[in-house]
C-alpha positions as a Python dict, from the first residue, in 0.01 Angstrom:
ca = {
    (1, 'X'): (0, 0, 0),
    (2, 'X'): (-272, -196, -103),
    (3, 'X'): (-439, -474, 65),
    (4, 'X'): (-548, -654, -227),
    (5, 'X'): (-276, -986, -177),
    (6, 'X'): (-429, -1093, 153),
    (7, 'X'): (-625, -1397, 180),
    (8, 'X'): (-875, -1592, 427),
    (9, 'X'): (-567, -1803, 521),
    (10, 'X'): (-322, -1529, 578),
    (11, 'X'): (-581, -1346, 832),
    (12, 'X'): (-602, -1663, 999),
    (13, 'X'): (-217, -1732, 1034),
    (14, 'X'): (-205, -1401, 1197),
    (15, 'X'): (-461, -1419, 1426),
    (16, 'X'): (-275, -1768, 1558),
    (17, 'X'): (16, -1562, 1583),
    (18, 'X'): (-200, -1301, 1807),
    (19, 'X'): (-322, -1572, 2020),
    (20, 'X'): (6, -1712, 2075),
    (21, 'X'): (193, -1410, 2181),
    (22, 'X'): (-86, -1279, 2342),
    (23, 'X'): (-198, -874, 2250),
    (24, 'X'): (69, -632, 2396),
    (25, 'X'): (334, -851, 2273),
    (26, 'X'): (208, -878, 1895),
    (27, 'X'): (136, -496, 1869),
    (28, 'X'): (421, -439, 2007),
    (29, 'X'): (636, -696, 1800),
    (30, 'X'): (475, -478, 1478),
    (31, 'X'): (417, -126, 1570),
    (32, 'X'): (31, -137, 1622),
    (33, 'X'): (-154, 64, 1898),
    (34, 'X'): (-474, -86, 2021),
    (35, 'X'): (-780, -89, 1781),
    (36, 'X'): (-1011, 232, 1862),
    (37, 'X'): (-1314, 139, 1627),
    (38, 'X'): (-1293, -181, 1416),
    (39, 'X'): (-1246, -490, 1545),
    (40, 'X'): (-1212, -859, 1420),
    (41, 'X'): (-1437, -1112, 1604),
    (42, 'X'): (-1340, -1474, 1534),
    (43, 'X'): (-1437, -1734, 1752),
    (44, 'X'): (-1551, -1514, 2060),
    (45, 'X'): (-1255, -1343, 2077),
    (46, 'X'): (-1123, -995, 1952),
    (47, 'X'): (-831, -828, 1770),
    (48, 'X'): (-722, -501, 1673),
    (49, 'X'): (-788, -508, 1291),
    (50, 'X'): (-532, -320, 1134),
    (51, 'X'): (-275, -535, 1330),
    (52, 'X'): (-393, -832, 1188),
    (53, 'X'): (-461, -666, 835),
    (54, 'X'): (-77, -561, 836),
    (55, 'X'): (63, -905, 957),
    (56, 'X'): (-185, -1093, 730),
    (57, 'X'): (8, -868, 443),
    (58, 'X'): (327, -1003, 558),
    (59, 'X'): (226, -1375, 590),
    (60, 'X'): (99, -1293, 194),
    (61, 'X'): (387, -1097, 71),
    (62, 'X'): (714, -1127, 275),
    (63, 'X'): (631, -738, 357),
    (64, 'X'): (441, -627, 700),
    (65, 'X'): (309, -340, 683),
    (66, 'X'): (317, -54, 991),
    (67, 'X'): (62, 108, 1135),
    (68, 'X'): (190, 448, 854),
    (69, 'X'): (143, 202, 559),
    (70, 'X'): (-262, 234, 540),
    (71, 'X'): (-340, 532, 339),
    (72, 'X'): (-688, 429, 378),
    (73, 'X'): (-723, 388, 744),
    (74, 'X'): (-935, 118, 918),
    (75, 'X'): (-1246, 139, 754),
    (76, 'X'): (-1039, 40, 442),
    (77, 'X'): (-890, -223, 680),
    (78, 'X'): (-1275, -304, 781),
    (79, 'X'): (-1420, -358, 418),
    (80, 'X'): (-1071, -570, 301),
    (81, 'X'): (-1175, -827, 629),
    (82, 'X'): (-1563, -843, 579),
    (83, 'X'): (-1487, -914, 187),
    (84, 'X'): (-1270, -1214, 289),
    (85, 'X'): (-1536, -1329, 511),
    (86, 'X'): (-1514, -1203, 843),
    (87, 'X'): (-1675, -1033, 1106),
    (88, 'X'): (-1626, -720, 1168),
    (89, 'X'): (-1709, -478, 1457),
    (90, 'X'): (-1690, -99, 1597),
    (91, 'X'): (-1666, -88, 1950),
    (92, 'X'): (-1671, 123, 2206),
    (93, 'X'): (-1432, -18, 2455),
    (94, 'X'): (-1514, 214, 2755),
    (95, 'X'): (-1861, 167, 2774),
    (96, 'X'): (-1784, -233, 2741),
    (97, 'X'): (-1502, -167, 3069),
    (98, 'X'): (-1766, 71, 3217),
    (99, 'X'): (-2012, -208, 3193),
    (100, 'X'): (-1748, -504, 3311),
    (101, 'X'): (-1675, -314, 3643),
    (102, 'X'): (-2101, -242, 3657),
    (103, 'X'): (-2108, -575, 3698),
    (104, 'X'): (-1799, -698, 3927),
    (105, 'X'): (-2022, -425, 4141),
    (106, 'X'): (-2304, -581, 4116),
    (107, 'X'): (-2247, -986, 4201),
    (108, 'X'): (-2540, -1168, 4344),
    (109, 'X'): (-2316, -1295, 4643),
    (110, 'X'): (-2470, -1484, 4929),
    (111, 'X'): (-2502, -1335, 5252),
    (112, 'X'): (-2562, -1555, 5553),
    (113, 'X'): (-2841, -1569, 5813),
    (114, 'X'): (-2719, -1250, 6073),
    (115, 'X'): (-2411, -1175, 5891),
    (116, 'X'): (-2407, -842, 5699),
    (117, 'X'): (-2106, -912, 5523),
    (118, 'X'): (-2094, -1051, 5156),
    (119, 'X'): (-1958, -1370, 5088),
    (120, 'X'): (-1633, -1368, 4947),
    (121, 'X'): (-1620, -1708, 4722),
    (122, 'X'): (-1740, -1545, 4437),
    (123, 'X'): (-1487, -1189, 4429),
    (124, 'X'): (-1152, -1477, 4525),
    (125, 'X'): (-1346, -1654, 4231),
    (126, 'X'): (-1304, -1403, 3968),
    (127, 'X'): (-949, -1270, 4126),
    (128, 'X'): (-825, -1604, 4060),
    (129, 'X'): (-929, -1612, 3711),
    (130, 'X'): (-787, -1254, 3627),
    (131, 'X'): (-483, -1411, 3758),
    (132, 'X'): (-516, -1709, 3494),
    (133, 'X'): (-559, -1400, 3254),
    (134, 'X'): (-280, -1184, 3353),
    (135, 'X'): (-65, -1488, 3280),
    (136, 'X'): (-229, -1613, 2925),
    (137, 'X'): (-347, -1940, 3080),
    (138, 'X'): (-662, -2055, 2925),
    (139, 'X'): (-997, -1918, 3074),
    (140, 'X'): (-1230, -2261, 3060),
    (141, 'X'): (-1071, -2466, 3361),
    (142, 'X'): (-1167, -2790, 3432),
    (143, 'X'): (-1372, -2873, 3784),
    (144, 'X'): (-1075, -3059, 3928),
    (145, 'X'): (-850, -2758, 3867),
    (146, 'X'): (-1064, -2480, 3973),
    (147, 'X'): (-1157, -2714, 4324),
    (148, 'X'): (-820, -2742, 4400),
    (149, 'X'): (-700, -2397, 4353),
    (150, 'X'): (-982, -2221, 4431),
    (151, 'X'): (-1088, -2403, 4752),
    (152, 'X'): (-804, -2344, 4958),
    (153, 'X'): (-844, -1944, 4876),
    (154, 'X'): (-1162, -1950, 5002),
    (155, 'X'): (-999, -2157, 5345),
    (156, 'X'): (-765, -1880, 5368),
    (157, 'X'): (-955, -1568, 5270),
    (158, 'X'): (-1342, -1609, 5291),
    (159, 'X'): (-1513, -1485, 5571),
    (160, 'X'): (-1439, -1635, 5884),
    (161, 'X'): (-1635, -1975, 5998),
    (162, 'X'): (-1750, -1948, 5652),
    (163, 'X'): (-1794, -2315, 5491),
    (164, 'X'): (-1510, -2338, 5168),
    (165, 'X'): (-1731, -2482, 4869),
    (166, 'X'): (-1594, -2405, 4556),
    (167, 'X'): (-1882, -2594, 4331),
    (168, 'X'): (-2069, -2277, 4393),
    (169, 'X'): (-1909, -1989, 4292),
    (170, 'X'): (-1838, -2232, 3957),
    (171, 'X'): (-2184, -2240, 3873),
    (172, 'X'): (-2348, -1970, 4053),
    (173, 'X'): (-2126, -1653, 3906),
    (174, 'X'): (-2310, -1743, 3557),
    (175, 'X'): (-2494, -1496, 3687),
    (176, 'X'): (-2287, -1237, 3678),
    (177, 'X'): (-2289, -1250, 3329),
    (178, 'X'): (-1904, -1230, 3324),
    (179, 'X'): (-1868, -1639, 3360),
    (180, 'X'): (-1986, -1957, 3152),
    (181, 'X'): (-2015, -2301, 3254),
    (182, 'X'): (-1993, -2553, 2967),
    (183, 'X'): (-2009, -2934, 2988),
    (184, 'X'): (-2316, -2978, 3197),
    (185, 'X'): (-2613, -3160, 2988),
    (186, 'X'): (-2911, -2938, 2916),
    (187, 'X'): (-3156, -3174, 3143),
    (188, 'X'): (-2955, -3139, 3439),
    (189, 'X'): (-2860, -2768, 3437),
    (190, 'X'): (-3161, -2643, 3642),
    (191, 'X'): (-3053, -2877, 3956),
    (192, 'X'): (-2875, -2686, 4259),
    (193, 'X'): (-2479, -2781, 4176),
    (194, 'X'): (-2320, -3083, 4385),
    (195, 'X'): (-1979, -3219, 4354),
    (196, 'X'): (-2095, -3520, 4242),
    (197, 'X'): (-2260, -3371, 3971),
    (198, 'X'): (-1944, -3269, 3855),
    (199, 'X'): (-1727, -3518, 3957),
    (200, 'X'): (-1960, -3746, 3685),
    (201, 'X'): (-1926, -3472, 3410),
    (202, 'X'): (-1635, -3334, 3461),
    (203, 'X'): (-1749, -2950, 3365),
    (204, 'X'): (-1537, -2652, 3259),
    (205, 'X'): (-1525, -2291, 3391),
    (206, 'X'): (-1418, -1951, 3339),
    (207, 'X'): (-1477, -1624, 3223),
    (208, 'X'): (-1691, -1617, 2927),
    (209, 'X'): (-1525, -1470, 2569),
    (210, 'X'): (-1597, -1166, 2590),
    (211, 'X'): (-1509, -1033, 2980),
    (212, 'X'): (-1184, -1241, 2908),
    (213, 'X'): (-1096, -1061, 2597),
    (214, 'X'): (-1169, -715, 2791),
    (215, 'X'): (-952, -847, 3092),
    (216, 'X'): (-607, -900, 2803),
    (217, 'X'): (-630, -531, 2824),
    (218, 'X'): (-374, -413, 3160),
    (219, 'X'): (-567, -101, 3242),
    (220, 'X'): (-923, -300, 3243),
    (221, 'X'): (-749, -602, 3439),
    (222, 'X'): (-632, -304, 3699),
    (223, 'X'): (-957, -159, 3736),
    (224, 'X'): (-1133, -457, 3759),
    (225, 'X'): (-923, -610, 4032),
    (226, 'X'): (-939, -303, 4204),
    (227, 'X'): (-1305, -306, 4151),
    (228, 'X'): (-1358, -627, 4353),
    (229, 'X'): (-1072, -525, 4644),
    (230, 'X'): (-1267, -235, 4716),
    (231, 'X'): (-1606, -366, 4689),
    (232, 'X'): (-1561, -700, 4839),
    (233, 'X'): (-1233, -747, 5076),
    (234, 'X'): (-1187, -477, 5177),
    (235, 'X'): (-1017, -557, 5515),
    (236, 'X'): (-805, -806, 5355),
    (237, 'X'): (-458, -835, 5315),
    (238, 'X'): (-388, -712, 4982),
    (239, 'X'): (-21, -835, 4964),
    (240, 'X'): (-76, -1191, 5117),
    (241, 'X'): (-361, -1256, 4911),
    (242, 'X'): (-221, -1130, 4589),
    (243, 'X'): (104, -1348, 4665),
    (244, 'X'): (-102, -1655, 4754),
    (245, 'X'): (-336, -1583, 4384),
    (246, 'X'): (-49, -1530, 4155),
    (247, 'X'): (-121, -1129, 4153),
    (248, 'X'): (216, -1032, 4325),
    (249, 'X'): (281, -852, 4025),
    (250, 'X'): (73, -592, 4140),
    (251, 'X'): (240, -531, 4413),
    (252, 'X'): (497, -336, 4277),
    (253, 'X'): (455, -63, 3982),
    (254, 'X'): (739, -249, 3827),
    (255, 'X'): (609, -612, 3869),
    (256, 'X'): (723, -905, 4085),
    (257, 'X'): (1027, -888, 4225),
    (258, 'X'): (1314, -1118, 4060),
    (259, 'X'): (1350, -1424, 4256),
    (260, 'X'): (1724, -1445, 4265),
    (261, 'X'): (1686, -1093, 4489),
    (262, 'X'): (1504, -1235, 4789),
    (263, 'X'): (1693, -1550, 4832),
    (264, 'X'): (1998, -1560, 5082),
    (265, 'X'): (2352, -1604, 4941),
    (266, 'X'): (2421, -1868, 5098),
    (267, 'X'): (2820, -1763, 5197),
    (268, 'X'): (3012, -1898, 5473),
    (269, 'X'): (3051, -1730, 5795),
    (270, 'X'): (3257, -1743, 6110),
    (271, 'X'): (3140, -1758, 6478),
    (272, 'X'): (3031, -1434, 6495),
    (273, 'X'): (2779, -1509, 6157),
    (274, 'X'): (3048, -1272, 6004),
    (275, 'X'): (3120, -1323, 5616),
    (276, 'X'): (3411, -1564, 5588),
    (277, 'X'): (3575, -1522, 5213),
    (278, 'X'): (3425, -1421, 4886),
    (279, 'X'): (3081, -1430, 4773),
    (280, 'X'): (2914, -1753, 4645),
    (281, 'X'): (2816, -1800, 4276),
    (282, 'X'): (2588, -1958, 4094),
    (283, 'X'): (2465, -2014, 3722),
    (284, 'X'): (2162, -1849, 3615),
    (285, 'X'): (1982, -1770, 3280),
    (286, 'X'): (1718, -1493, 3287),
    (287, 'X'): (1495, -1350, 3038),
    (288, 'X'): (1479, -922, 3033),
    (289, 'X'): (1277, -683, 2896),
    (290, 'X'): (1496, -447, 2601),
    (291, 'X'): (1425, -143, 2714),
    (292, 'X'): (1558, 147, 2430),
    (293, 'X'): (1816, 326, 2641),
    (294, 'X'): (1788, 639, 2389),
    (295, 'X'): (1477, 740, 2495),
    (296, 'X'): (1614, 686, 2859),
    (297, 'X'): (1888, 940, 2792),
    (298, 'X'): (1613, 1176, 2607),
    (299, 'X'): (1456, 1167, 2911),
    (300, 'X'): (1739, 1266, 3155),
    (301, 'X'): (1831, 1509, 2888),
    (302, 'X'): (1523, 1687, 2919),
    (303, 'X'): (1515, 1695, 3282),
    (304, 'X'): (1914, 1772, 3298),
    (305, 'X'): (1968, 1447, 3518),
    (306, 'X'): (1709, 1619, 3808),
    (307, 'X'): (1439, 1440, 3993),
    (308, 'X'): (1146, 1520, 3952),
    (309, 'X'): (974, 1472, 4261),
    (310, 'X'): (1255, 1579, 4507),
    (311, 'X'): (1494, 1795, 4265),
    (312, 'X'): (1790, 1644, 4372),
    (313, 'X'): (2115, 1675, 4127),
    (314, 'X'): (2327, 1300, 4163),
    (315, 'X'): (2667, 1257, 4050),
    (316, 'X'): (2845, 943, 4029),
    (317, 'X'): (3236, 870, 3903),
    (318, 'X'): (3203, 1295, 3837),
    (319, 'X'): (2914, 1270, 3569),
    (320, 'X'): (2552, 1333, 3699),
    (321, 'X'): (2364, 1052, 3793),
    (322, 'X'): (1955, 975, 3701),
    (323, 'X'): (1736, 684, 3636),
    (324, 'X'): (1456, 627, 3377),
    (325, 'X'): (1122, 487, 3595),
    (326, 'X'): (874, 387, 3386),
    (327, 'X'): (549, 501, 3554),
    (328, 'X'): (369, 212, 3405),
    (329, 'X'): (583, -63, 3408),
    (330, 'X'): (721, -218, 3098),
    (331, 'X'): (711, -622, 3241),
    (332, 'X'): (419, -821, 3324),
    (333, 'X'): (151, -754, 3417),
    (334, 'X'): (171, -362, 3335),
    (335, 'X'): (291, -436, 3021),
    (336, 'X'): (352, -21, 2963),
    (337, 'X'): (466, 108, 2635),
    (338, 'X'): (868, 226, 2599),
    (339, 'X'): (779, 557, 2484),
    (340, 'X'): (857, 909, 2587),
    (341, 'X'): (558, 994, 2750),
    (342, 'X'): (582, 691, 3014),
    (343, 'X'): (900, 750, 3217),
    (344, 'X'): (1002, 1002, 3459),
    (345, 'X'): (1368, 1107, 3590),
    (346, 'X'): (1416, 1040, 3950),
    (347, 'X'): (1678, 969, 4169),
    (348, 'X'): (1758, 623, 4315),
    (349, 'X'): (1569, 736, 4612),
    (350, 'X'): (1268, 826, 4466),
    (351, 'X'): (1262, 583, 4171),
    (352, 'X'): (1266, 289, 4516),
    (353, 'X'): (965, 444, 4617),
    (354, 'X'): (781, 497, 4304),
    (355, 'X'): (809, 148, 4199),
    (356, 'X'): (763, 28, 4570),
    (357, 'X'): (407, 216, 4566),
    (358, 'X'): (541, 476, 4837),
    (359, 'X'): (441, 801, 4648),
    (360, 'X'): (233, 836, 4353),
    (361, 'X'): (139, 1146, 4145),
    (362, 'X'): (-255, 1291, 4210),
    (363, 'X'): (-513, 1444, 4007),
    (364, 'X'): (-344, 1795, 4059),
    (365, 'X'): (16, 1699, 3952),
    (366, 'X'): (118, 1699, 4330),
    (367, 'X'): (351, 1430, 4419),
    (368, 'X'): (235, 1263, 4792),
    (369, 'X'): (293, 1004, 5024),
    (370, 'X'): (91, 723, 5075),
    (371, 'X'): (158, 699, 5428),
    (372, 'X'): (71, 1030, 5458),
    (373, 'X'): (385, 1191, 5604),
    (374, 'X'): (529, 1430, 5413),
    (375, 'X'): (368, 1736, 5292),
    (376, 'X'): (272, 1693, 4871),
    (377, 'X'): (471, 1905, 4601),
    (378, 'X'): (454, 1982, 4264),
    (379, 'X'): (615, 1676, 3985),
    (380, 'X'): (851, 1884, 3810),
    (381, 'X'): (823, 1846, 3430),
    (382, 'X'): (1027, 2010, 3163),
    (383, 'X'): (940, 2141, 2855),
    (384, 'X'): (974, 1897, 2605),
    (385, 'X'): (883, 1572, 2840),
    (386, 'X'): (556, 1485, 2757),
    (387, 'X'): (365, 1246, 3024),
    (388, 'X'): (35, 1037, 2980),
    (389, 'X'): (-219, 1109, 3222),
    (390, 'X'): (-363, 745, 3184),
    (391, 'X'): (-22, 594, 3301),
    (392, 'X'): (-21, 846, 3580),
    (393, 'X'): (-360, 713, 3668),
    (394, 'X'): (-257, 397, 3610),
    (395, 'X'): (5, 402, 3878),
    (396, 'X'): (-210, 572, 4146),
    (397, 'X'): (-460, 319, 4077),
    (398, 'X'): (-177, 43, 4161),
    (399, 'X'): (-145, 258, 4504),
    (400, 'X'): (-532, 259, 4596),
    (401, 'X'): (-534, -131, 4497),
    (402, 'X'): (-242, -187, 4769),
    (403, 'X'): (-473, -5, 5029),
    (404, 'X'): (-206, 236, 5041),
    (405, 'X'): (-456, 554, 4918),
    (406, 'X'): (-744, 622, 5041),
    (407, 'X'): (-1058, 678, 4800),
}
């Protein structure tokens, strides 16, 4: 199909409609994949170009095209954008996540007089703000805001008798490269930062475009949290601190936990703290991720309802008895793909302690423990059951980031 009806104005309704459901979501919604080559830069950020070519056709016509309607592929997709105007760019997006982690690596962080130890207000910084990013909050944040937030992290987690001052890793991670102050007047952005300062100009913060464009993309956000863990806080409690940041997602390969499952029922009980009648009740609306339970019974097909880490055969009311576990999880912040290559068949068992970060799946296809008890074995796969390798990865990197894996 030709691209011929689309217009400046259409391009621009869809990338609105990018912004506002955020990446995964809008390729998702239309049956894109990520861009490989050609992007569209508008306003600092990016988007996948034949995405936005095929929704832009839709806002024109009443028909969106797929990602199988573009005989000519996305250089056609490339030319039909730059002759309406706009900017576009080929990419390579592993060298720009290559250099991205270079740099978390590299952070001029201050280290005090007979203390080895790096200072940790910068890394918390930059957690906190991949945090904002895993949950599509805007990346400029106003002083008040980040001093608020960000001080009491660096109470809690920065090195110990360290001072908590928040007005410098907000100007001083400009540095970095990764970060962009705006709101400060020219004259007066060579004096060392003071609250006051800011408390007259009230200045805004955050990642600049470009490092917060690469950190919508799960895998990058991973690694780059990961990055700064192992780098800088290292002997820090991964679970508190991602809790206390808004990272608890990571926690678990399947995201946070639902809050309705942690909090206590509530029902009566007699003097013994026994159970006294039936359960309590209570109203609740929920929102859930569709998942597309064919390909979960494709899956348990192909592995004839076994698991495939410890080969055990369920049954349940006399049929056999499996569960589909996505390897990269389908909710926020993993945001995985429902396709045939992501889940595995396990048992209850082992589908607990997948998602719980208890075993992962290593370089050599050898399920092992984390903890290091049990001896590793081989993940079974059958013929037919394809599996990523870069959701595999993605899940053992989930493991190292809990501290969990070593190396």
């Amino acid at each position: 199909m030709g691209l011929g009806d689309i217009r400046y104005e259409h391009v621009i309704a869809a990338t609105e409609e990018f912004r506002r459901l955020g990446r995964e979501e809008f390729l998702r919604t239309y049956g894109f994949g990520r861009a490989r080559s050609y992007q569209l830069v508008l306003d600092g950020r990016r988007y996948d170009s034949k995405a936005i070519a095929g929704v832009a056709h839709g806002y024109a016509t009443g028909d969106f095209l797929s990602a199988a309607d573009f005989s000519g592929g996305a250089a056609t997709v490339a030319r039909c954008l730059r002759e309406l105007g706009f900017v576009v760019e080929t990419g390579a997006p592993s060298d720009n996540r290559a250099a991205l982690l270079a740099r978390l690596r590299q952070l001029k962080v201050y280290r005090g007089p007979g203390n080895p130890a790096p200072s940790r207000h910068q890394p918390l910084s930059l957690l906190w703000a991949m945090a904002r990013a895993a949950d599509d909050r805007p990346r400029l944040t106003p002083w008040p805001t980040f001093r608020d937030e960000v001080g009491p992290l660096l109470v809690e987690f920065g090195l110990p008798n360290a001072k908590a001052t928040p007005q410098y890793p907000f100007w001083h991670l400009q540095g970095s490269e990764l970060w962009e102050v705006r709101g400060i007047p020219a004259e007066l952005a060579k004096r060392a930062p003071s609250v006051g300062l800011f408390n007259e100009h009230h200045p805004q913060a955050g990642c600049t475009a470009e490092t917060a464009d690469l950190l919508c993309d799960p895998v990058t956000r991973l690694e780059a949290i990961a990055t700064i863990c192992e780098t800088y806080l290292g002997d820090i409690d991964r679970q508190a601190l991602f809790s206390r940041i808004g990272l608890s997602g990571y926690t678990t390969a399947g995201g946070p936990l639902t809050p309705w499952a942690e909090e206590p029922g509530g029902a009566d009980t007699d003097e013994y703290g026994r159970s006294a009648g039936p359960a309590p009740r209570r109203e609740a609306t929920r929102s859930v991720i569709v998942r597309d339970e064919a390909l979960a019974r494709k899956v348990k097909e192909l592995e004839d309802d076994r698991c495939q880490v410890c080969d055990t055969a369920l049954r349940y009311l006399n049929r056999p008895y499996s569960e589909a576990a996505h390897i990269r999880g389908l909710g926020s912040p993993h945001h995985g793909p429902d396709e045939l290559q992501n889940p595995l068949c396990l048992c209850a068992n082992c589908h607990v302690l997948f998602d719980g970060l208890e075993i992962y799946v290593d370089t050599e296809g050898l399920v092992r423990d984390t903890r290091g008890d049990r001896a590793p074995r081989p993940l079974r796969r059958a013929p037919g059951h394809p599996i990523d390798e870069t959701h595999v990865a993605y899940h053992r990197t989930l493991c190292t980031l809990s501290a969990r894996v070593k190396g």
